[in-house]
Residue, then its C-alpha position, 0 to 999 in steps of 0.5 A: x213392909x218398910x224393911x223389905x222395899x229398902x232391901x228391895x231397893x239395895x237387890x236392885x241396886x248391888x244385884x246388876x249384872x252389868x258391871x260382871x258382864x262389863x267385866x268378862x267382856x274386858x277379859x273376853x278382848x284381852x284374851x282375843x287380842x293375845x291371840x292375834x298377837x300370837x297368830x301375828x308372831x308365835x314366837x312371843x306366845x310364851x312371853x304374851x302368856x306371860x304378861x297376860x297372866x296377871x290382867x286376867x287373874x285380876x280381872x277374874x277376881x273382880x268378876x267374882x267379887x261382883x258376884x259376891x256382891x249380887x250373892x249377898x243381895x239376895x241372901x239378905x233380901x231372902x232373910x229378909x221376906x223371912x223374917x217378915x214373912x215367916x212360913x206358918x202352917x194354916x191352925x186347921x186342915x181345912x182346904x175348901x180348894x182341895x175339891x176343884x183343882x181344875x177350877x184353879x188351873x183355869x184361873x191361872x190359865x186364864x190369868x196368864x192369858x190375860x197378862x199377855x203370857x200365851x206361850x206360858x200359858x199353853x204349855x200349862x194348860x198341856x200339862x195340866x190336860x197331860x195330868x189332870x189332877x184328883x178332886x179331893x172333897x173336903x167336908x163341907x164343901x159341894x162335891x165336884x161335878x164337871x159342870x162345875x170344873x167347866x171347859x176350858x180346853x186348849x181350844x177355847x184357850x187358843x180363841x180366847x187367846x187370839x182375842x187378848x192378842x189383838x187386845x194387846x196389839x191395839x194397846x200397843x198402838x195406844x201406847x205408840x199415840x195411835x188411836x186408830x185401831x182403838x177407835x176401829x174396835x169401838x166402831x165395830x162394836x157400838x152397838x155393844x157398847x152402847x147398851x152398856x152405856x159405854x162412852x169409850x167411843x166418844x172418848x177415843x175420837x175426843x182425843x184424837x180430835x185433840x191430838x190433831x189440834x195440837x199440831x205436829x209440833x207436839x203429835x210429830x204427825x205431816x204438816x198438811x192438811x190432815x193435821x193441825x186445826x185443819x186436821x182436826x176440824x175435818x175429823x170433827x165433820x166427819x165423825x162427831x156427827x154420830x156422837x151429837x145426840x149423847x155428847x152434844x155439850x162436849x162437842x160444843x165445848x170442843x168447837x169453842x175452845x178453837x177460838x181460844x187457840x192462840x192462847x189456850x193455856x190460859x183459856x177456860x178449856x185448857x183442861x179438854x187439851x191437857x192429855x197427859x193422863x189422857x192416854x193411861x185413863x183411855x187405855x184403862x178404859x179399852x181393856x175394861x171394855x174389852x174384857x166387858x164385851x168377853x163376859x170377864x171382869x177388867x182386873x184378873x179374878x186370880x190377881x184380886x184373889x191373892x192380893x185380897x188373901x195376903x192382906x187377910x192373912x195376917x188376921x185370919x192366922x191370928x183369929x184362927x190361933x185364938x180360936x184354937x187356943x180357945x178351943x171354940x168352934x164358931x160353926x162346923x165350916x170352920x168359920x171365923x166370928x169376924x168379917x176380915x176389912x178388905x179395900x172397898x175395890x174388893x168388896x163384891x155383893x150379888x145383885x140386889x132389887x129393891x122391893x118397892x121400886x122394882x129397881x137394881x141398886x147402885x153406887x149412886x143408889x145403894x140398898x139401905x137397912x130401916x131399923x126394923x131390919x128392912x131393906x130398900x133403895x136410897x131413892x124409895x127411903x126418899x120417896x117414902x120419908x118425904x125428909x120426914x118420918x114414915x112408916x115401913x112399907x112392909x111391917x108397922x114400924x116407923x122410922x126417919x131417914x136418918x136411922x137408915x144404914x148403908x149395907x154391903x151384902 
């Protein structure tokens, strides 16, 4: 990879247009001033055609010197992702994909409204509803069915993306330094986010509070009555009121730190007022939440998908080769004897309850194995060891606390 990000960086460097269009418009000038020159006087055109000849060859050589420059760019970078990524057939013929090829174009729709590429995205979708692909079954794969293809058509893709529009929009505001629109969407849909237990709305007002505070020295905002420590404080009567019974201790935080507003850099709050990140962390934050309230996940399932595949690759072509060489089969799914390590943000299990507490697991309290193979939740392992040894809830077998393993289903 070390290879390929220095050509990278040389194709960006040498493969620049810039200087090639610097270099047709000087011709471009030449050529009209020839022309006036002739208008202004036909009788020196044989003589100015004369005198332009050499310039032009000139400059048409070092245009073409510049395009040689960018040709050679791209030959070497194209050598390059070949030779770090050779084109190898798949050791099996094995295409469990073949059998939902809709399923694939709603992903790539999907994915293409979500980056915000809607124009894209619906001359695909006209052309994948023009010429709906064939279903091939694979074996071992469920037969499709349209109930599992889904509908996705171009009307919903038209509402879908009416929806991400307006989600651009207000990060485009967020983008500008304006939390308006941002906190709007909040307010409109708190109910929603408060039973998914979402601080978003909070967070916005938070930092717009702060935006206000620092005054339009830094926010660029009038200087009257709306901006400044005014301005802030008349944000804070007017809508932290709302907010006092989740985010109390924020808030007094955030009434405190006015005290300390002639020296704040040196003030035990300074890191409330330092925003730098805050900006990128409340976008992040939106575009979670926003795809959350439209039942989809914050990053695209397309996205994860292929970056999850190009780092697996590598190791399931070389498994695969030494299966075949081997000449075993591991079961008829054509399946791989190996768990191929992926990023933990890419390792996704079904939700698990625990058997004793009747509880979700969590991050914080995630399923744990006993050595006799059963699994509970990190807070039933504790109620029930005591920090001592204890007996399995569900067989005869005892065990400590220590013996337990974190599992990812």
């Amino acid at each position: 990879m070390d290879v390929l990000q220095v050509e990278l960086a040389k194709l960006r460097r040498d493969a620049n247009l810039t200087q090639s269009i610097q270099d047709v418009d000087r011709i471009i000038e030449q050529l009209e001033a020839a022309r006036e020159s002739i208008v202004a006087d036909p009788n020196s055109a044989s003589i100015i055609l004369a005198k332009l000849q050499n310039p032009l060859k000139s400059g048409f050589d070092k245009v073409n010197d510049d395009l040689k420059k960018i040709h050679k760019g791209h030959s070497n970078y194209g050598k390059a992702l070949d030779k770090n990524f050779p084109v190898k057939a798949l050791p099996n013929e094995y295409d469990a994909l073949a059998s939902h090829p809709s399923l694939i174009n709603r992903a790539i729709a999907m994915h293409l409204i979500r980056e915000g590429q809607f124009s894209v995205a619906s001359t695909f979708l006209n052309e994948a509803q023009g010429h709906p692909p064939h279903p091939a079954p694979t074996p071992g794969t469920p037969h499709p069915s349209e109930s599992d293809e889904g509908d996705f058509s171009p009307q919903k893709s038209q509402e879908l993306q009416a929806k991400f529009e307006n989600m651009y929009q207000i990060l485009q505001e967020l983008k500008g330094r304006n939390l308006h629109p941002a906190i709007e969407w909040a307010r409109i849909n708190r109910d929603e986010l408060e039973k998914r237990g979402s601080d978003l709305e909070f967070e916005l007002s938070k930092l717009q509070f702060v935006w206000l505070f620092q005054g339009p020295q830094v926010n660029g905002l009038p200087d009257d009555m709306n901006n400044g420590l005014p301005g802030a404080l008349k944000y804070a009567r007017e809508h932290f009121g709302s907010f006092q019974n989740r985010f109390l201790r924020d808030i007094q935080q955030l009434a405190t730190a006015m005290a300390y507003r002639p020296n704040l850099p040196d003030s035990p709050y300074y890191r409330i007022f330092n925003i730098q990140s805050a900006w990128d962390d409340v976008s992040a934050s939106f575009t979670r939440e926003f795809c959350s309230l439209l039942g989809l996940s914050a990053e695209s399932p397309l996205y994860i998908a292929a970056t999850a595949g190009a780092i697996a690759l590598p190791t399931l072509l070389k498994l695969a080769s030494i299966v075949k060489e081997k000449r075993t089969e591991w079961t008829t799914q054509d399946e791989l004897p190996v768990e191929i390590a992926l990023p933990r943000s890419m390792i996704y299990h079904p939700i698990f309850v625990c058997p004793v507490s009747k509880e979700q697991t969590t991050e914080a309290n995630p399923p744990m194995m006993m050595p006799c193979g059963h699994v509970v939740a990190k807070e039933s392992l504790n109620r029930l060891s005591k920090g001592g040894r204890f007996k399995c809830p569900y067989c005869p077998n005892e065990s400590q606390p220590k013996d337990a393993r974190r599992i990812v289903l």
